[in-house]
C-alpha positions as a LaTeX table, in Angstrom:
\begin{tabular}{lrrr}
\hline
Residue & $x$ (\AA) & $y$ (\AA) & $z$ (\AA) \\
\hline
Unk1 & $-22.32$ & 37.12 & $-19.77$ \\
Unk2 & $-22.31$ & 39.83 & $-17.87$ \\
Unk3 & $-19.36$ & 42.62 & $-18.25$ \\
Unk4 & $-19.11$ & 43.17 & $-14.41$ \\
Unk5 & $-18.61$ & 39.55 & $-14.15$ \\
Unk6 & $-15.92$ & 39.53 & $-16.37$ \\
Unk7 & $-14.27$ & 42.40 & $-15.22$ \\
Unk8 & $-14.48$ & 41.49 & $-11.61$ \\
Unk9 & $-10.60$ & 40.48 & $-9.83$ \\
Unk10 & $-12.68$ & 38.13 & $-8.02$ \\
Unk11 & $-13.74$ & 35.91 & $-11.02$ \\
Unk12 & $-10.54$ & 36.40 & $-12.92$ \\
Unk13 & $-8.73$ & 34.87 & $-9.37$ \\
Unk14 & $-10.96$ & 32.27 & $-9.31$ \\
Unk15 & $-10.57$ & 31.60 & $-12.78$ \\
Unk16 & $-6.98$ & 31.04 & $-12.63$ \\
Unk17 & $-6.40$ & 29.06 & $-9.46$ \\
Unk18 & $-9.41$ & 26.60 & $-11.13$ \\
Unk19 & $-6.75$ & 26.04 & $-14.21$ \\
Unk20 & $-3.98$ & 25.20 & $-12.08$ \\
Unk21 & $-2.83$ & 21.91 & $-11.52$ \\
Unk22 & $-3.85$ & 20.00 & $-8.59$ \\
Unk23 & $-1.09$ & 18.28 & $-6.30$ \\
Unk24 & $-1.99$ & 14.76 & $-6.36$ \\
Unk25 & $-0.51$ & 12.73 & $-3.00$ \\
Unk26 & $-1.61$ & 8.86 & $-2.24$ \\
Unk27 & $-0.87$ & 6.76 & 0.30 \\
Unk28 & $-1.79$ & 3.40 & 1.34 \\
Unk29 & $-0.02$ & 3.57 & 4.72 \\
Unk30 & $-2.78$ & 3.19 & 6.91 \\
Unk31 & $-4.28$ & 0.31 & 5.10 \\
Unk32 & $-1.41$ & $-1.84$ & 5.20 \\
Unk33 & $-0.41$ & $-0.84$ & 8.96 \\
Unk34 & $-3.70$ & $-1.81$ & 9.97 \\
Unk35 & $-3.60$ & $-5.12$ & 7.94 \\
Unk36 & $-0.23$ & $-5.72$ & 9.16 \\
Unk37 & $-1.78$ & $-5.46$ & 12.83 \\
Unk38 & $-4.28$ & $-7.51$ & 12.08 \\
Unk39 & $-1.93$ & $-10.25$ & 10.50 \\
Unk40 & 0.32 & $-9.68$ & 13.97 \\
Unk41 & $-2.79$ & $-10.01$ & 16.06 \\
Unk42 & $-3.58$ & $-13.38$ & 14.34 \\
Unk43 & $-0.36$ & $-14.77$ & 13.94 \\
Unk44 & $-0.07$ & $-13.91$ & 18.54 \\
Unk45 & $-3.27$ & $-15.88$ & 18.48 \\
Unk46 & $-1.98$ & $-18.92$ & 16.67 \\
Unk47 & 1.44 & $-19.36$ & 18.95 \\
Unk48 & $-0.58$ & $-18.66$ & 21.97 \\
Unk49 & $-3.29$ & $-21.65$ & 20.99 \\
Unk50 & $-0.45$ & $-23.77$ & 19.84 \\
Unk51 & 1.26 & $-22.98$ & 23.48 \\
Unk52 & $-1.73$ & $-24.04$ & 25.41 \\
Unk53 & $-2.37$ & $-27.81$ & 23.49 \\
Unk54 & 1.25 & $-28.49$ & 23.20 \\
Unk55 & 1.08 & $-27.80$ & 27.60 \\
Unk56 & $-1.94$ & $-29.82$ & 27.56 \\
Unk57 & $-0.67$ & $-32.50$ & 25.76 \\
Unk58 & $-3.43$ & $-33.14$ & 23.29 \\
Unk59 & $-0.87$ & $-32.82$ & 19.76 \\
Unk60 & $-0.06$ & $-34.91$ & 17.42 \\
Unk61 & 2.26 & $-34.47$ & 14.37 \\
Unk62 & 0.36 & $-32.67$ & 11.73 \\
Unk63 & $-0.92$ & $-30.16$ & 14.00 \\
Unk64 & 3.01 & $-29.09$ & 14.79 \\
Unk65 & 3.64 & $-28.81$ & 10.79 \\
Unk66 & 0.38 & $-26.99$ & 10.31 \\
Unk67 & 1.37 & $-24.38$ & 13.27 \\
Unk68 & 4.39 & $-24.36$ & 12.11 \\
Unk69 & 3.50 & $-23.51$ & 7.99 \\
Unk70 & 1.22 & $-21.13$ & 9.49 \\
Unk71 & 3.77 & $-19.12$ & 11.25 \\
Unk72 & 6.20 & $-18.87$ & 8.42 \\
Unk73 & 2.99 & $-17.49$ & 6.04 \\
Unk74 & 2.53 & $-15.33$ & 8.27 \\
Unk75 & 6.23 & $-13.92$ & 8.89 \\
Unk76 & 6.19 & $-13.83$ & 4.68 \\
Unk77 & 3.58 & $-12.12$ & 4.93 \\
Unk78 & 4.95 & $-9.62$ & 7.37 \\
Unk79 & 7.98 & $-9.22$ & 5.68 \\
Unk80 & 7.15 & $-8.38$ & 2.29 \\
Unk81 & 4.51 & $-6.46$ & 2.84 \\
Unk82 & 4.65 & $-2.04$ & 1.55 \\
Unk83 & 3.16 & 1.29 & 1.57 \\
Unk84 & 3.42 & 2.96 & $-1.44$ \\
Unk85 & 2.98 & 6.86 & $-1.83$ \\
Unk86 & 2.77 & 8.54 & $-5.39$ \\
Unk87 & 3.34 & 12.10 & $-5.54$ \\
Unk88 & 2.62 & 14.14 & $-8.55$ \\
Unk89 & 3.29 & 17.55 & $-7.60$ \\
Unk90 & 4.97 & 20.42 & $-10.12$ \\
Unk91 & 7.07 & 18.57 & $-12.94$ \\
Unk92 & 8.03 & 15.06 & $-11.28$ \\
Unk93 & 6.28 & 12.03 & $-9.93$ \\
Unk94 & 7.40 & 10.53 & $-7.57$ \\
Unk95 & 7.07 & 6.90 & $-6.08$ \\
Unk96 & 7.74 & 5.97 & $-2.85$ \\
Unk97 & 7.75 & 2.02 & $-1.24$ \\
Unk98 & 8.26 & 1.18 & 2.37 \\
Unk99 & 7.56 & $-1.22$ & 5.21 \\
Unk100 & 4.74 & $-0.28$ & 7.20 \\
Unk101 & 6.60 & $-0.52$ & 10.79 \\
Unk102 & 9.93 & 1.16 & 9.34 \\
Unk103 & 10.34 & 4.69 & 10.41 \\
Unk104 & 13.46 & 6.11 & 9.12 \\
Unk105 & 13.40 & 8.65 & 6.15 \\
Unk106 & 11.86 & 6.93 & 2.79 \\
Unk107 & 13.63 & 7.73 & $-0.18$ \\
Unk108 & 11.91 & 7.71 & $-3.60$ \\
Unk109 & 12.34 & 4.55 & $-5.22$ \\
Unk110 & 11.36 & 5.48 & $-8.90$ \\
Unk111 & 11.28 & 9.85 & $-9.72$ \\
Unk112 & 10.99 & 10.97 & $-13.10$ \\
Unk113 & 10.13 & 14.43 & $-14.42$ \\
Unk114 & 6.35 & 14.12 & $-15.79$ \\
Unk115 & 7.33 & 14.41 & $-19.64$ \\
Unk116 & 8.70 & 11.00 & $-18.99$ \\
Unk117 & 5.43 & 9.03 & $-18.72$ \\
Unk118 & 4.62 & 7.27 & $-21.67$ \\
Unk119 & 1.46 & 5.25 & $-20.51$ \\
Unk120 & 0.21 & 3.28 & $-17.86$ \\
Unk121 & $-2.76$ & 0.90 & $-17.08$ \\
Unk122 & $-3.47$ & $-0.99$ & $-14.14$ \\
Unk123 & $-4.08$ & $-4.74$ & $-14.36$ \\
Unk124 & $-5.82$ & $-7.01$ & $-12.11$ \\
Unk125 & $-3.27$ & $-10.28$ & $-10.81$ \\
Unk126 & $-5.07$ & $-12.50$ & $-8.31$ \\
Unk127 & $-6.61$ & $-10.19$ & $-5.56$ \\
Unk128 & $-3.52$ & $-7.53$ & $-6.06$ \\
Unk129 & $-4.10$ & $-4.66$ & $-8.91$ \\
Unk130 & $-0.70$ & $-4.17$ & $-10.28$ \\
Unk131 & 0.12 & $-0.21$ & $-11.76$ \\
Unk132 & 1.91 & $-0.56$ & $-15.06$ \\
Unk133 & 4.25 & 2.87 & $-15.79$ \\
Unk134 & 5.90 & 3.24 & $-18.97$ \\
Unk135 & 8.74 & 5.72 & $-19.00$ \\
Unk136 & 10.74 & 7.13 & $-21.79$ \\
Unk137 & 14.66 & 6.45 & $-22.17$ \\
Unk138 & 17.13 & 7.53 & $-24.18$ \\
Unk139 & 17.38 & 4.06 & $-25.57$ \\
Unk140 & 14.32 & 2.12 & $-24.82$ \\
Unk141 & 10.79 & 2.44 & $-22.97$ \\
Unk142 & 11.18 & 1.09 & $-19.35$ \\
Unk143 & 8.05 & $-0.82$ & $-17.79$ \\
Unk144 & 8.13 & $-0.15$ & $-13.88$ \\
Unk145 & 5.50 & $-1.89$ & $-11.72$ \\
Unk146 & 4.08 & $-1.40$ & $-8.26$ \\
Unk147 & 1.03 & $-3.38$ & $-6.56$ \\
Unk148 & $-1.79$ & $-0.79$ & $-5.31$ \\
Unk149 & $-3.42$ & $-2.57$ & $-2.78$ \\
Unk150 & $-4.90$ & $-0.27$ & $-0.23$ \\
Unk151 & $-6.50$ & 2.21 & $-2.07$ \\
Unk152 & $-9.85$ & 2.91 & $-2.34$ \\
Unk153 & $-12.13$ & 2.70 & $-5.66$ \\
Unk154 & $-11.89$ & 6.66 & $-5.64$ \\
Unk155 & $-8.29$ & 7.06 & $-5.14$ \\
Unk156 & $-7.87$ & 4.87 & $-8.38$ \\
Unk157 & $-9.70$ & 6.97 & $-10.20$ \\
Unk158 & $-8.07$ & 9.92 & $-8.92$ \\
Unk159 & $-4.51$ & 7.87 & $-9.68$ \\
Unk160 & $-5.75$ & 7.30 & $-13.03$ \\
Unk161 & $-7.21$ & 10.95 & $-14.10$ \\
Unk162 & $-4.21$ & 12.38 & $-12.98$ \\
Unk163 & $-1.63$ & 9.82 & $-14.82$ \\
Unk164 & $-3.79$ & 10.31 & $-17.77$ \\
Unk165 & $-3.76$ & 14.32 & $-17.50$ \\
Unk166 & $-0.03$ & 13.91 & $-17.67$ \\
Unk167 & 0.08 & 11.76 & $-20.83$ \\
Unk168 & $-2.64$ & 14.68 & $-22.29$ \\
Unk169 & $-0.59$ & 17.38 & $-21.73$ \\
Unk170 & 2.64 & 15.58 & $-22.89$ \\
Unk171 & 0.92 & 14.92 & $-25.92$ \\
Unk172 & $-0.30$ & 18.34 & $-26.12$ \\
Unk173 & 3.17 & 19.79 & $-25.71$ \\
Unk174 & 4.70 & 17.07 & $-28.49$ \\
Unk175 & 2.52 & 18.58 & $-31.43$ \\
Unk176 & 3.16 & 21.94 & $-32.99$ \\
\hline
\end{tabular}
Protein backbone atom coordinates (compact mmCIF):
# COMPACT_ATOMS: atom_id res chain seq x y z
CA UNK A 1 0.00 0.00 0.00
CA UNK A 2 1.02 3.11 -0.55
CA UNK A 3 2.53 5.36 2.49
CA UNK A 4 0.72 8.57 1.26
CA UNK A 5 -2.37 6.62 1.38
CA UNK A 6 -1.93 5.70 4.71
CA UNK A 7 -0.84 8.78 5.96
CA UNK A 8 -3.52 10.79 4.30
CA UNK A 9 -6.43 12.48 7.11
CA UNK A 10 -8.65 11.76 4.34
CA UNK A 11 -8.38 7.90 4.39
CA UNK A 12 -7.87 7.67 8.10
CA UNK A 13 -11.59 9.77 8.28
CA UNK A 14 -12.97 7.59 6.04
CA UNK A 15 -11.65 4.74 7.70
CA UNK A 16 -13.23 5.44 10.91
CA UNK A 17 -16.71 6.66 10.07
CA UNK A 18 -16.79 3.09 7.79
CA UNK A 19 -16.28 1.20 11.41
CA UNK A 20 -18.94 2.96 13.06
CA UNK A 21 -22.14 1.59 13.68
CA UNK A 22 -24.96 2.26 11.47
CA UNK A 23 -28.39 3.59 13.00
CA UNK A 24 -30.81 1.08 11.97
CA UNK A 25 -34.70 2.64 11.88
CA UNK A 26 -37.80 0.47 10.32
CA UNK A 27 -41.07 1.19 9.87
CA UNK A 28 -43.98 -0.40 8.40
CA UNK A 29 -46.27 2.63 8.71
CA UNK A 30 -46.98 3.26 5.30
CA UNK A 31 -47.75 -0.28 4.44
CA UNK A 32 -50.31 -0.79 6.90
CA UNK A 33 -51.94 2.85 6.41
CA UNK A 34 -52.29 2.10 2.94
CA UNK A 35 -53.74 -1.44 3.60
CA UNK A 36 -55.88 -0.03 6.18
CA UNK A 37 -57.29 2.40 3.35
CA UNK A 38 -57.71 -0.11 1.20
CA UNK A 39 -59.64 -2.36 3.80
CA UNK A 40 -61.81 1.13 4.55
CA UNK A 41 -62.32 1.62 0.86
CA UNK A 42 -63.73 -1.97 0.58
CA UNK A 43 -65.53 -2.29 3.60
CA UNK A 44 -67.53 1.69 2.13
CA UNK A 45 -68.08 -0.45 -0.92
CA UNK A 46 -69.79 -3.33 0.78
CA UNK A 47 -72.42 -1.05 2.99
CA UNK A 48 -72.98 1.07 0.01
CA UNK A 49 -73.95 -2.26 -2.30
CA UNK A 50 -75.77 -3.68 0.62
CA UNK A 51 -77.71 -0.07 0.83
CA UNK A 52 -78.74 -0.12 -2.74
CA UNK A 53 -80.39 -4.07 -2.83
CA UNK A 54 -81.81 -3.74 0.56
CA UNK A 55 -83.70 -0.15 -1.27
CA UNK A 56 -84.36 -2.25 -4.16
CA UNK A 57 -85.79 -4.92 -2.46
CA UNK A 58 -84.09 -7.85 -4.07
CA UNK A 59 -82.61 -9.55 -0.33
CA UNK A 60 -83.15 -12.36 1.19
CA UNK A 61 -81.78 -13.70 4.54
CA UNK A 62 -78.34 -14.99 3.94
CA UNK A 63 -77.30 -12.09 2.05
CA UNK A 64 -78.08 -9.80 5.42
CA UNK A 65 -75.80 -12.38 7.58
CA UNK A 66 -73.16 -12.44 4.89
CA UNK A 67 -73.10 -8.38 4.82
CA UNK A 68 -73.32 -8.41 8.04
CA UNK A 69 -70.09 -11.11 8.89
CA UNK A 70 -68.42 -9.12 6.37
CA UNK A 71 -68.60 -5.89 8.15
CA UNK A 72 -67.53 -7.17 11.51
CA UNK A 73 -64.19 -8.88 9.58
CA UNK A 74 -63.63 -6.01 8.43
CA UNK A 75 -63.97 -3.69 11.68
CA UNK A 76 -61.52 -6.71 13.29
CA UNK A 77 -59.58 -6.15 10.91
CA UNK A 78 -59.42 -2.43 11.38
CA UNK A 79 -59.05 -2.61 14.84
CA UNK A 80 -56.25 -4.77 15.46
CA UNK A 81 -54.30 -3.86 12.95
CA UNK A 82 -50.20 -1.98 13.87
CA UNK A 83 -47.20 -0.26 12.72
CA UNK A 84 -44.29 -1.34 14.24
CA UNK A 85 -40.93 0.72 14.25
CA UNK A 86 -37.56 -0.87 15.55
CA UNK A 87 -34.90 1.42 16.37
CA UNK A 88 -31.42 0.31 17.02
CA UNK A 89 -29.51 3.33 17.48
CA UNK A 90 -26.37 3.75 20.20
CA UNK A 91 -26.83 1.08 23.10
CA UNK A 92 -30.76 0.33 23.11
CA UNK A 93 -33.35 -1.06 20.77
CA UNK A 94 -36.16 0.02 20.78
CA UNK A 95 -39.71 -1.27 19.67
CA UNK A 96 -42.44 0.68 18.95
CA UNK A 97 -46.40 -0.64 18.08
CA UNK A 98 -49.23 1.60 17.08
CA UNK A 99 -52.47 1.99 15.17
CA UNK A 100 -52.04 3.28 11.86
CA UNK A 101 -54.78 6.24 12.17
CA UNK A 102 -53.64 7.12 15.90
CA UNK A 103 -51.63 10.23 16.08
CA UNK A 104 -50.74 11.02 19.55
CA UNK A 105 -47.08 10.43 20.82
CA UNK A 106 -46.08 6.49 20.60
CA UNK A 107 -44.31 5.30 23.44
CA UNK A 108 -41.90 2.33 23.19
CA UNK A 109 -43.56 -0.73 24.01
CA UNK A 110 -40.49 -3.09 24.61
CA UNK A 111 -36.62 -0.95 25.14
CA UNK A 112 -33.77 -2.79 26.27
CA UNK A 113 -30.10 -1.80 26.22
CA UNK A 114 -28.46 -4.00 23.27
CA UNK A 115 -26.36 -6.36 25.68
CA UNK A 116 -29.77 -7.68 26.47
CA UNK A 117 -30.48 -9.59 23.23
CA UNK A 118 -29.96 -13.06 23.52
CA UNK A 119 -31.23 -14.33 20.03
CA UNK A 120 -33.88 -13.97 17.72
CA UNK A 121 -35.29 -15.69 14.53
CA UNK A 122 -38.20 -14.92 12.61
CA UNK A 123 -40.79 -17.60 11.88
CA UNK A 124 -43.30 -17.85 9.26
CA UNK A 125 -47.31 -18.29 10.88
CA UNK A 126 -49.90 -18.34 8.10
CA UNK A 127 -49.20 -15.29 5.77
CA UNK A 128 -47.77 -13.15 8.98
CA UNK A 129 -43.78 -13.58 9.75
CA UNK A 130 -43.63 -13.37 13.43
CA UNK A 131 -39.98 -11.74 15.03
CA UNK A 132 -38.93 -13.90 17.94
CA UNK A 133 -36.54 -11.65 20.59
CA UNK A 134 -34.96 -13.30 23.37
CA UNK A 135 -33.86 -11.01 26.15
CA UNK A 136 -31.79 -11.62 29.18
CA UNK A 137 -33.26 -11.29 32.88
CA UNK A 138 -32.02 -11.42 36.00
CA UNK A 139 -34.00 -14.56 36.55
CA UNK A 140 -35.02 -16.04 33.32
CA UNK A 141 -34.77 -15.42 29.38
CA UNK A 142 -37.97 -13.52 28.23
CA UNK A 143 -39.40 -14.42 24.62
CA UNK A 144 -41.09 -11.12 23.21
CA UNK A 145 -42.88 -11.34 19.84
CA UNK A 146 -44.03 -8.89 17.22
CA UNK A 147 -45.62 -9.70 13.63
CA UNK A 148 -43.48 -7.91 10.72
CA UNK A 149 -45.80 -7.61 8.12
CA UNK A 150 -45.02 -4.70 5.91
CA UNK A 151 -41.60 -4.89 5.33
CA UNK A 152 -39.92 -5.53 2.40
CA UNK A 153 -37.55 -8.69 1.58
CA UNK A 154 -34.57 -6.12 2.06
CA UNK A 155 -35.60 -4.56 5.20
CA UNK A 156 -35.60 -8.19 6.70
CA UNK A 157 -32.41 -8.67 5.87
CA UNK A 158 -31.33 -5.45 7.07
CA UNK A 159 -33.54 -6.36 10.49
CA UNK A 160 -31.73 -9.48 10.63
CA UNK A 161 -27.87 -8.35 9.94
CA UNK A 162 -28.28 -5.84 12.35
CA UNK A 163 -29.98 -8.11 15.27
CA UNK A 164 -27.32 -10.53 14.48
CA UNK A 165 -24.37 -7.80 14.66
CA UNK A 166 -25.70 -7.19 18.12
CA UNK A 167 -25.62 -10.82 19.32
CA UNK A 168 -21.74 -10.77 17.58
CA UNK A 169 -20.57 -8.12 19.42
CA UNK A 170 -22.25 -9.24 22.72
CA UNK A 171 -20.56 -12.32 22.28
CA UNK A 172 -17.44 -10.64 21.47
CA UNK A 173 -17.57 -8.51 24.59
CA UNK A 174 -18.56 -11.85 26.90
CA UNK A 175 -15.10 -13.61 26.14
CA UNK A 176 -11.82 -12.46 27.56
Amino acid sequence: MNIFILWNPLFIINNITDNKKQIMRLSNKKYVYRFSILILIVLFIIIVGYLVLLFCGSLDLFPHILVLYLIISIVLIITHIRCLEFDCSGHVISIKQYHPFDRKIHFPVAEFPNYKLCRFYIKKQFWIKILYIEIKTKKRNIIKQYPVYGYSRNKLDHLQQSLQDIIIENQRDLTP
